[in-house]
C-alpha positions in Angstrom: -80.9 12.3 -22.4 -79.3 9.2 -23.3 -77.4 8.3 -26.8 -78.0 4.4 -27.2 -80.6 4.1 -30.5 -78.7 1.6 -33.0 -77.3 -1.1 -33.6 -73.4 -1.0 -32.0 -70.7 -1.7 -34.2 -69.2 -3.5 -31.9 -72.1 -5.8 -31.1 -72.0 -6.4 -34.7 -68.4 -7.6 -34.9 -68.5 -9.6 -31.5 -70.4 -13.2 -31.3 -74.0 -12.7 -29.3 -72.7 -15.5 -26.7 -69.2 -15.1 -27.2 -68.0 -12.0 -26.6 -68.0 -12.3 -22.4 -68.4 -9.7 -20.4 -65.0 -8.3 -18.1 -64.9 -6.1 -15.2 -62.8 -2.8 -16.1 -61.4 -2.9 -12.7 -60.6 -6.3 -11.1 -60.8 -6.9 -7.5 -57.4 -5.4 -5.8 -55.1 -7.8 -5.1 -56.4 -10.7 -7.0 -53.0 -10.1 -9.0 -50.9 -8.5 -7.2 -47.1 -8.6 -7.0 -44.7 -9.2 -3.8 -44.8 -5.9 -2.3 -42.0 -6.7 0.7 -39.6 -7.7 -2.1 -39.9 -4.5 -3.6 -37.2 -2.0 -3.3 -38.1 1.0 -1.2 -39.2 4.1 -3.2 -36.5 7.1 -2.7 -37.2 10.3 -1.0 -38.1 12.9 -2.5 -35.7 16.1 -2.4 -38.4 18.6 -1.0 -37.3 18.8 2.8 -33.8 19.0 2.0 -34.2 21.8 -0.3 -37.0 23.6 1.8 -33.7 23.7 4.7 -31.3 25.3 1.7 -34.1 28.2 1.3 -34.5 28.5 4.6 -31.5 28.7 5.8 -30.7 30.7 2.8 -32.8 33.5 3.7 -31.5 33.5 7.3 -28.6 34.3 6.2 -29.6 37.6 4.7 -31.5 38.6 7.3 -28.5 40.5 9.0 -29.2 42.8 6.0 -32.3 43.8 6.9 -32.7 46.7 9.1 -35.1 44.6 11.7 -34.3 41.2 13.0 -38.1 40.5 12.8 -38.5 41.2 9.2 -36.8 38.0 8.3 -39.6 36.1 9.1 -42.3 37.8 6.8 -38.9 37.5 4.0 -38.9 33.9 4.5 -42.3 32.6 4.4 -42.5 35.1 1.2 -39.3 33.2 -0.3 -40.7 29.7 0.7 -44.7 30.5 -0.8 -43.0 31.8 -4.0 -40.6 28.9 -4.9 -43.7 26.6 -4.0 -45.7 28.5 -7.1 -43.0 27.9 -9.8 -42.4 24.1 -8.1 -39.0 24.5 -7.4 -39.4 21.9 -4.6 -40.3 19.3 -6.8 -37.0 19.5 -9.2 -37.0 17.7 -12.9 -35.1 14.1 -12.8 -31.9 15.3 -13.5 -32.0 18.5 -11.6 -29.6 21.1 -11.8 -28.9 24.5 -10.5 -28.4 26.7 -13.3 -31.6 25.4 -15.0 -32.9 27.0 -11.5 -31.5 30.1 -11.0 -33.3 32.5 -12.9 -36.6 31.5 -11.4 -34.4 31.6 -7.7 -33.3 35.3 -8.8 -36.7 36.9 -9.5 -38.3 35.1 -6.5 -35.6 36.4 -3.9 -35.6 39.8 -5.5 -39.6 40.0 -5.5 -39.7 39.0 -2.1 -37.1 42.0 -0.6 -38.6 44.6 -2.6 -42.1 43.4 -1.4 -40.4 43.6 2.0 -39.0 47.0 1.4 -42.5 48.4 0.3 -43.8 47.0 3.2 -41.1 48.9 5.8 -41.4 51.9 3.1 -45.4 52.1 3.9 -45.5 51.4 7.6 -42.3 53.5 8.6 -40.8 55.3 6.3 -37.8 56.4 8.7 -36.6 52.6 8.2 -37.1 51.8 4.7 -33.9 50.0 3.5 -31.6 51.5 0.6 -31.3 49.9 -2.7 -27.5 49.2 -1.3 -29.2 47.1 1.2 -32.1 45.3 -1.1 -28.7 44.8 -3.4 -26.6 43.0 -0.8 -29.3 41.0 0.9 -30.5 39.9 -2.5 -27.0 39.2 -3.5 -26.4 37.2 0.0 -29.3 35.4 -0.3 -29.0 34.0 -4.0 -25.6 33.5 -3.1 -26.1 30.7 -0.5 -29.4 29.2 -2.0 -27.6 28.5 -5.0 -24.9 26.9 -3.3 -27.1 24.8 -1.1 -29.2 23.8 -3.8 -26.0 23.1 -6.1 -24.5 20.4 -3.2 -28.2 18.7 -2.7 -28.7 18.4 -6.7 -25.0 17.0 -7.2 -25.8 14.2 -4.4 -28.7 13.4 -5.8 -27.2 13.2 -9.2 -24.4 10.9 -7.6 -27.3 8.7 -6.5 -29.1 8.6 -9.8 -25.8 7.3 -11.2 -24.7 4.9 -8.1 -28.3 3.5 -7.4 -30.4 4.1 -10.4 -34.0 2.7 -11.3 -34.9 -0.4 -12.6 -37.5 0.4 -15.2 -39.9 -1.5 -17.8 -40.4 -0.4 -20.8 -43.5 -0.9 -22.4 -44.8 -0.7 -26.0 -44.1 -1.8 -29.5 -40.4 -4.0 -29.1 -38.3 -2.5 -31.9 -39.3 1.4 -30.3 -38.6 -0.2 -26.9 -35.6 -1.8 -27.4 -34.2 1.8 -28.9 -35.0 3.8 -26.4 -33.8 1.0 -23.6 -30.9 1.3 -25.4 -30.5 4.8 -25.1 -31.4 5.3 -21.1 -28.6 2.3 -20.8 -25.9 4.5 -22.7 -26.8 7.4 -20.4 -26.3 5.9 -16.5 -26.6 10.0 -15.4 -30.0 9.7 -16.1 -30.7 7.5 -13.2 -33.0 5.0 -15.0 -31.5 1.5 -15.8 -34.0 -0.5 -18.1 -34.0 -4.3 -17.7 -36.7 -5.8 -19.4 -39.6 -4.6 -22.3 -43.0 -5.2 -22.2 -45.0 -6.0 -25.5 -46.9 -7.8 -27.0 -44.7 -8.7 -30.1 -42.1 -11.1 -28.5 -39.8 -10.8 -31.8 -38.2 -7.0 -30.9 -34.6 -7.9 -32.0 -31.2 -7.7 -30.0 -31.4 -6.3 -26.5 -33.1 -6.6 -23.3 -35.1 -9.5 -22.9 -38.7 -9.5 -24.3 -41.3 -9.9 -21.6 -44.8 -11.3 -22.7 -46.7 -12.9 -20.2 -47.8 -11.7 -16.6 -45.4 -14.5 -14.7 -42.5 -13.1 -16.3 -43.0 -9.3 -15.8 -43.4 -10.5 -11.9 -40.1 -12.1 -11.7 -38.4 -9.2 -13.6 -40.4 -6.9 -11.2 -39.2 -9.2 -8.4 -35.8 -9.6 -9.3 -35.1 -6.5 -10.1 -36.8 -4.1 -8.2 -38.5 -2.6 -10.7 -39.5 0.9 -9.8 -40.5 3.4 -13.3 -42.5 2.2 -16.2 -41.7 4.2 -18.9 -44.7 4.5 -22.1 -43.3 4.6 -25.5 -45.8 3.5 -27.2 -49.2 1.5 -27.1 -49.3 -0.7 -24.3 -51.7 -3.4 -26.2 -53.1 -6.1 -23.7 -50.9 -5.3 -20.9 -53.0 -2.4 -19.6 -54.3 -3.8 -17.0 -50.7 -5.2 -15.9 -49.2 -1.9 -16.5 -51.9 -0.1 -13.9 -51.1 -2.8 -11.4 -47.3 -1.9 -11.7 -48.5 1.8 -10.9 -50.2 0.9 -8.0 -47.8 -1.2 -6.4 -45.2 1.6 -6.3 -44.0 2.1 -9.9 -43.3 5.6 -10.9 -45.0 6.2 -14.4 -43.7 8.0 -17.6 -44.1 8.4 -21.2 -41.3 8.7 -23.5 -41.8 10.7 -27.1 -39.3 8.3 -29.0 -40.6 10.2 -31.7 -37.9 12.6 -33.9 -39.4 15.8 -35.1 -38.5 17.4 -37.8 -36.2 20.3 -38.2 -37.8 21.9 -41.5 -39.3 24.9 -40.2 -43.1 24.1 -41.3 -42.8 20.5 -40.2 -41.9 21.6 -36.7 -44.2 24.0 -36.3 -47.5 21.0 -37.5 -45.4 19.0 -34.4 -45.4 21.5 -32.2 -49.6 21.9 -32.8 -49.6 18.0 -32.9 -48.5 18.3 -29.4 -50.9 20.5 -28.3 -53.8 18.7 -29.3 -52.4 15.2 -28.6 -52.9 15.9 -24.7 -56.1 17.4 -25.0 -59.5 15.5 -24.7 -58.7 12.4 -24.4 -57.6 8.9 -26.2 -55.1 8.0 -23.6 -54.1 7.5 -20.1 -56.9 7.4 -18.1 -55.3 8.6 -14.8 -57.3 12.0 -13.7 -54.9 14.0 -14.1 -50.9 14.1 -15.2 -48.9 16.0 -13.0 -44.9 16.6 -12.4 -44.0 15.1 -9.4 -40.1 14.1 -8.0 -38.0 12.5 -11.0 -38.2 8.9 -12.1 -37.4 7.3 -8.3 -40.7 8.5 -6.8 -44.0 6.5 -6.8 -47.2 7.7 -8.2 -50.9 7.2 -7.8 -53.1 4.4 -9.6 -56.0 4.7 -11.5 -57.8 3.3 -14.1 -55.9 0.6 -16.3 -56.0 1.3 -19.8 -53.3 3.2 -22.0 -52.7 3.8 -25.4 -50.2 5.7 -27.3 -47.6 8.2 -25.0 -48.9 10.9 -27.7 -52.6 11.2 -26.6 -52.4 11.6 -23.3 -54.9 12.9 -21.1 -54.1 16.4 -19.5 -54.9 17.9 -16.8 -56.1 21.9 -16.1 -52.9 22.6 -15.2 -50.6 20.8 -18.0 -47.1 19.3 -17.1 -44.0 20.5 -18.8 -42.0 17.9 -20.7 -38.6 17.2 -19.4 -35.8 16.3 -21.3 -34.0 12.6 -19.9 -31.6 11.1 -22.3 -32.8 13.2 -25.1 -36.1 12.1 -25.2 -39.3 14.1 -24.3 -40.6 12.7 -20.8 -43.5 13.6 -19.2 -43.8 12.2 -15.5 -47.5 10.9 -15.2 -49.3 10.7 -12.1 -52.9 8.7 -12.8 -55.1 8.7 -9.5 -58.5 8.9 -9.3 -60.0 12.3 -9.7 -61.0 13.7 -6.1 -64.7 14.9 -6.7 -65.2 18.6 -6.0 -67.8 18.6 -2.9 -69.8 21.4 -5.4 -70.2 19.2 -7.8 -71.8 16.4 -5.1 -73.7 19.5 -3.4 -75.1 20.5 -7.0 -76.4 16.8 -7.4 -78.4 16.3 -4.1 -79.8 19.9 -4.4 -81.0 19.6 -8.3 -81.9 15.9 -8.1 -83.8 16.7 -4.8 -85.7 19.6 -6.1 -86.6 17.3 -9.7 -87.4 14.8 -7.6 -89.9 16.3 -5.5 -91.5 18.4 -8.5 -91.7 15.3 -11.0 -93.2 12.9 -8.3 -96.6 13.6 -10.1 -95.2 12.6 -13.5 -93.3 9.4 -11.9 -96.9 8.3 -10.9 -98.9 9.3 -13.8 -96.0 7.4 -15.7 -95.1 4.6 -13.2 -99.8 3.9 -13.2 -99.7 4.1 -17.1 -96.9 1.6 -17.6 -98.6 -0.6 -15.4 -102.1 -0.7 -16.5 -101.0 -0.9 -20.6 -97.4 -3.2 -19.9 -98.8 -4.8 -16.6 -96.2 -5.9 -13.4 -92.5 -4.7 -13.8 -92.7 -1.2 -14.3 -89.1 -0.1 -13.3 -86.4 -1.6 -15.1 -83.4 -2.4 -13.3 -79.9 -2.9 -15.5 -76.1 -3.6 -14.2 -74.3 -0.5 -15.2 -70.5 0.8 -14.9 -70.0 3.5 -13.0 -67.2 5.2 -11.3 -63.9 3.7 -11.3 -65.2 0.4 -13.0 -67.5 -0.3 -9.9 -71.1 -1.7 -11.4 -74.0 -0.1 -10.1 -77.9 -0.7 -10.8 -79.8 1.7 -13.1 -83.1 2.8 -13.4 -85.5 3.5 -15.8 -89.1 2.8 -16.6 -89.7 0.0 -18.7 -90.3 0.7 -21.9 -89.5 -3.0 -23.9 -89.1 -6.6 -22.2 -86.4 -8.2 -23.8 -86.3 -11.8 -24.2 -84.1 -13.0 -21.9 -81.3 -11.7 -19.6 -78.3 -12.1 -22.0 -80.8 -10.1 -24.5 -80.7 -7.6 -22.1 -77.2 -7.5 -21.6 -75.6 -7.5 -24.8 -78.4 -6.1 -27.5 -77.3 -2.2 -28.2 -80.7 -0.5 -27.9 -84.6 -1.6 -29.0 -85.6 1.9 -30.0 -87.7 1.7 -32.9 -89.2 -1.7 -32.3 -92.4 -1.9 -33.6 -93.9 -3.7 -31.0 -93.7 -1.2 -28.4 -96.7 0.5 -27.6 -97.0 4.0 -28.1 -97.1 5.3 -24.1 -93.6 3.7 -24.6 -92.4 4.9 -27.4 -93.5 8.4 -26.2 -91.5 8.2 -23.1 -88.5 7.1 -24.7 -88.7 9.9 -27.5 -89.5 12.8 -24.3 -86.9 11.3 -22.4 -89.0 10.7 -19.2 -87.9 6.8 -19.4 -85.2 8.2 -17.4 -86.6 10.1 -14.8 -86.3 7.5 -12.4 -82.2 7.9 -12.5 -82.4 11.0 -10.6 -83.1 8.6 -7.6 -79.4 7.2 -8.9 -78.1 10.3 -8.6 -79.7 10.8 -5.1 -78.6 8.3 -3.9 -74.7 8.6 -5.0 -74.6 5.9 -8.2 -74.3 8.9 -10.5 -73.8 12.3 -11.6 -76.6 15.0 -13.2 -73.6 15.3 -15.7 -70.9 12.8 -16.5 -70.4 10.1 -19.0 -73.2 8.2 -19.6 -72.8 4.8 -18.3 -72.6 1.4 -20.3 -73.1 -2.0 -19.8 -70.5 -4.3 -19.1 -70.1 -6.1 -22.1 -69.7 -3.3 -24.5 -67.4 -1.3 -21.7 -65.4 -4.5 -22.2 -65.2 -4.1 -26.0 -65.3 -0.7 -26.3 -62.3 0.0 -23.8 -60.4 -2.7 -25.9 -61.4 -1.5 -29.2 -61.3 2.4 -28.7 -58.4 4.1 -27.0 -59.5 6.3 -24.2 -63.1 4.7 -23.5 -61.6 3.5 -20.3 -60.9 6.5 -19.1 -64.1 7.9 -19.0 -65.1 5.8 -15.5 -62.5 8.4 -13.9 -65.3 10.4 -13.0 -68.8 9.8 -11.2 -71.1 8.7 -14.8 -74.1 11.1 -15.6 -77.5 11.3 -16.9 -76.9 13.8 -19.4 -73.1 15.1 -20.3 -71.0 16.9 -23.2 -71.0 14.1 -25.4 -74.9 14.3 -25.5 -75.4 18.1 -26.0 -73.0 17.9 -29.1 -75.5 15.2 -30.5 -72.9 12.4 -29.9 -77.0 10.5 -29.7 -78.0 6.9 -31.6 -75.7 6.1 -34.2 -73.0 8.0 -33.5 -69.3 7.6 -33.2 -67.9 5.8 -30.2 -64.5 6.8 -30.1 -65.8 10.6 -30.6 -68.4 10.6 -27.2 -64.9 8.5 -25.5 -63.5 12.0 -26.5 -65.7 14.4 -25.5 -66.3 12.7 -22.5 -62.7 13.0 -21.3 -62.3 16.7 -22.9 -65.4 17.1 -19.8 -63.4 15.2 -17.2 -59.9 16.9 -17.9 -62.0 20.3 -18.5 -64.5 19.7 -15.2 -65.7 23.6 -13.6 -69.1 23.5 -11.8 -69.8 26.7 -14.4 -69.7 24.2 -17.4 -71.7 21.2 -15.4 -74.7 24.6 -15.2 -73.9 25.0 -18.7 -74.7 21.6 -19.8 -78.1 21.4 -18.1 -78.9 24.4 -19.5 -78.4 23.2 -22.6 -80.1 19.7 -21.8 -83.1 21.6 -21.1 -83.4 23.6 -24.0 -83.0 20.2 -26.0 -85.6 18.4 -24.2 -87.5 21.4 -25.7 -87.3 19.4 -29.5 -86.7 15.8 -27.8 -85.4 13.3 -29.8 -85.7 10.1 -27.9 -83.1 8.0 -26.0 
């Protein structure tokens, strides 16, 4: 069930001793910035426009032919606008860009109301005069209460706006800084770019290093990162930005074109960009309040702002100075308590049923290979966090950094053949349903790496990183589509996150299912 056979390519780029291994997650706070000198994140518009509903809806309810009929209108009103998000407005929110959405909400909720009245007593169904009016009445004074709490937040967009980063190549930065700066409505004032190319031409200054992106971010108040473009070696500085308060969001400073053909190949470009994977590796993108709220961390590793990782429900782009935006809220995936449930249930039952086979295999190996039967390995797992695997030994390597940094040993001729067969059945991994058990991993998730080549390969391909959003597996997507031995890298990085943004309990059944039926014609680990 596991893919490793060859020979990496990035083990043959890399030195064997000089290539060191990095954590994909270092400790918290080992480089962290002020956070008391930080401006205060603003708050978000929600209450005050749940108020204008409300109120809203009060106000109609002299229309209705029972006083206590306006409560069943306004939780109705309320739960609707929650659906289409109208409490969490765009970052330059206005209320005609509202009020067709406000129109058919109100007017669904009366006539459900009047259907209602209709059924239970039809002696005191309201007319369509009165269903008119109230709908009139109430549209009325939503849209003027929402009108007066989107022009004072627009006033404070202009008055007060964000101090943002913005990160990626310098010449595409300093463009659209540039832009944002000749547009103060839009509430985002950029004051520095971060990239790795110091020599991005006239504009805001070029920040390179870690000490000077903490005194802009201290001097300024820095409160949005905005993505234009890859992010290069400042990944890990750009997650640390997120979770100190930074609101996060990628810019398309891309121009389509206007020829009819072209646009439409954009258009499907865009579509398939923010599928499976090569990007953020948040667990999930999201809309949230505008470009003064603060987000949720996750994993630090981004690549370019057009392959992004999407969630099951995707975002809609907004339009801030022109540009494309997409407000991006990485955080670590909450696990579904199914998918946990499904683990300890499966792995319990395996376990219990293959306790005969662990023996037979566990006595083999240690009559033919003598002491040291299980083979314990440093693994990444979850969120960057190592953890120990286990399998049955099948090969002693050399020494430890052998161990560490040599791609596989299937194949070596001077394993015995017991070995060799449990590699090629796969029962060299039995022991990991004891992993999964115990909470390490996942029946069906990435497969876990080493922390060497998850050094490399989240440096090398775009989107590796993000596979440690979720718990890692024995057996997962990238496996049943024969992503095995010498296979592509950056295509499992993709088919891993295509799992993670795709995740149902239906498709993890689907998967084993499949597993099994390939264990059927086994073709080794």
């Amino acid at each position: 069930m596991t893919v490793e056979r060859t020979v990496s390519p990035l083990a043959a780029q890399q030195p064997q001793r000089g290539f060191l291994p990095v954590p994909l997650l270092p400790p918290r706070g080992a480089r962290g910035f002020p956070a008391r000198q930080r401006s205060a994140a603003r708050p978000t518009p929600a209450l005050p426009l749940l108020l204008v509903d409300a109120t809203a809806a009060l106000t109609a309810a002299p229309a209705l032919p029972h006083s206590l009929l306006a409560a069943p209108l306004l939780l109705a009103v309320l739960w609707l606008n929650a659906l289409a998000a109208l409490y969490r407005p765009p970052a330059v929110p206005a209320v005609l860009d509202e009020l067709p959405a406000l129109c058919a909400r109100i007017t669904v909720s009366w006539c459900a109301l009047a259907a209602l009245v209709a059924a239970l007593s039809p002696a005191h169904a309201p007319s369509i005069r009165t269903l008119l009016t109230g709908c009139a009445l109430q549209t009325a004074a939503s849209c003027a209460g929402r009108g007066l709490v989107h022009w004072r937040r627009r006033r404070m967009l202009v008055r007060n706006p964000s101090a943002a980063l913005v990160v990626g190549p310098a010449a595409t930065a300093q463009r659209v800084a540039a832009a944002f700066l000749r547009r103060p409505e839009c509430g985002l004032r950029p004051v520095g770019v971060l990239a790795d190319d110091p020599a991005g031409g006239t504009g805001l200054p070029v920040l390179s290093t870690d000490e000077e992106v903490q005194r802009a971010v201290v001097q300024n108040g820095v409160r949005v990162v905005l993505l234009v473009g890859p992010v290069g070696e400042h990944g890990l500085l750009v997650r640390e930005l997120v979770e100190d308060g930074c609101a996060l969001w990628e810019v398309d400073a891309g121009v389509p074109s206007y020829d009819p053909v072209a646009s439409r190949a954009y258009e499907e470009t865009d579509r398939t960009a923010y599928g499976p994977s090569e990007g953020v590796p948040g667990k999930g993108i999201t809309r949230t309040d505008g470009p003064g709220s603060t987000a949720h961390a996750g994993i630090g590793h981004w690549s370019s702002p057009r392959t992004r990782t999407r969630t099951r429900t995707r975002t809609p782009h907004e339009r801030i100075a022109g540009f494309s935006c997409r407000r991006l809220e990485v955080g670590r995936r909450p696990e579904s308590p199914a998918k946990r449930a499904l683990d300890l249930l499966v792995s319990g039952i395996l376990l219990l049923l293959a306790a005969p086979v662990l023996l037979a295999c566990a006595l083999v190996l240690r009559l033919s290979e003598g002491p040291g039967v299980v083979f314990r390995q440093e693994r990444v797992g979850q969120d960057g966090l190592p953890f120990t695997l286990l399998k049955f030994r099948t090969h002693r390597p050399a020494d430890e950094h052998e161990a560490a940094t040599r791609w596989s040993v299937a194949g070596e001729r001077d394993m015995s053949r017991f070995c060799r067969f449990l590699r090629r059945t796969s029962l060299d991994e039995l022991p990991q349903l004891w992993n999964v058990f115990r909470g390490d991993m996942s029946l069906v998730g990435p497969r876990p790496e080493r922390p060497y080549f998850v050094a490399g390969f989240s440096r090398t391909y775009p989107g590796y990183a993000a596979r440690h959003r979720m718990r890692t597996g024995i057996t997962g997507l990238a496996q049943i589509q024969g992503l095995r031995g010498d296979t592509s890298i950056e295509d499992r990085a993709r088919f891993d996150n295509a799992y993670i943004d795709d995740w149902s309990l239906w498709q993890d059944i689907c998967i084993l299912l499949r597993t099994a039926a390939a264990l059927v014609r086994p073709t080794g680990s």
